[in-house]
N, C-alpha and C positions, 0 to 999 in steps of 0.2 A: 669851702673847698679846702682840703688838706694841703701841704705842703709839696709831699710826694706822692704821685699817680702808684693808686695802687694795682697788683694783679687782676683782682678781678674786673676794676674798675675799665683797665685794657680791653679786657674780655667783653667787656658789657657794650664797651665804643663800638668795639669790631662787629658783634651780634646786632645792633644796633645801623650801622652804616653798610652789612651784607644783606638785611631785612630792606631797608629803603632805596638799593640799588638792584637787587634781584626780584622784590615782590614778595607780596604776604604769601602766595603760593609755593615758591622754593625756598624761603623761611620756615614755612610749615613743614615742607619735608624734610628739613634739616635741621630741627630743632635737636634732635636727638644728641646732635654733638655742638648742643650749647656749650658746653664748660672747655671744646676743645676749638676753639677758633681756628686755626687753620686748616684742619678736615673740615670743619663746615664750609669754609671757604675752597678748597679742592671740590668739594661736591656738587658748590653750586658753579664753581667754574667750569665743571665736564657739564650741566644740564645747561647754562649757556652755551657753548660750545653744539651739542644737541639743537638747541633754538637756531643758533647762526646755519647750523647744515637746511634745519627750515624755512627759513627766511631766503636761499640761493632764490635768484632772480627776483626779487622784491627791494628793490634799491633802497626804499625809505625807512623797511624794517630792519634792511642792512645793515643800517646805518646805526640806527638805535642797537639793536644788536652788538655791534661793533664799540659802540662807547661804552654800554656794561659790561664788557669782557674789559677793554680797557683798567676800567674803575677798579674790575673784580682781581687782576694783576697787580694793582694799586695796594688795594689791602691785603693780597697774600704778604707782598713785602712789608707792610706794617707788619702783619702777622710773624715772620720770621722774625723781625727786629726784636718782638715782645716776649720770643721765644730764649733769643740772644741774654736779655736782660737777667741779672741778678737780684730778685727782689727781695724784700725782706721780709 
């Protein structure tokens, strides 16, 4: 492992960690904007957002629901911070 984290490798964590918290299904729809992590992450946060209006009155899916929106707020702010960064 290198020294210093690089750009893509950022990019690679976040595609990575929005695939295993959304699912191989809104991974697939938003492969498109692999190389731009935080539109991938916006998109799949509106189709969770979509899911939770599904799930009104289902308390246990609520709930899961709820913790992937959570997670997915998680990594937009990684995502900004990687945005922030000056790499080389």
């Amino acid at each position: 492992m290198s020294a210093l984290v690089t750009k893509s490798q950022t990019h690679r964590a976040l595609n990575q960690l929005t695939a295993l918290i959304v699912g191989a299904k809104f991974a697939r729809e938003t492969k498109s904007y692999e190389n731009d992590p935080r539109e991938r992450l916006n998109h799949c946060y509106k189709a969770i957002m979509k899911e939770q209006e599904e799930a009104l009155g289902d308390h246990r899916r609520m709930g899961q629901v709820s913790r992937k929106a959570d997670a997915m707020r998680s990594l937009i702010t990684l995502a900004r911070l990687a945005e922030e960064v000056e790499w080389e």
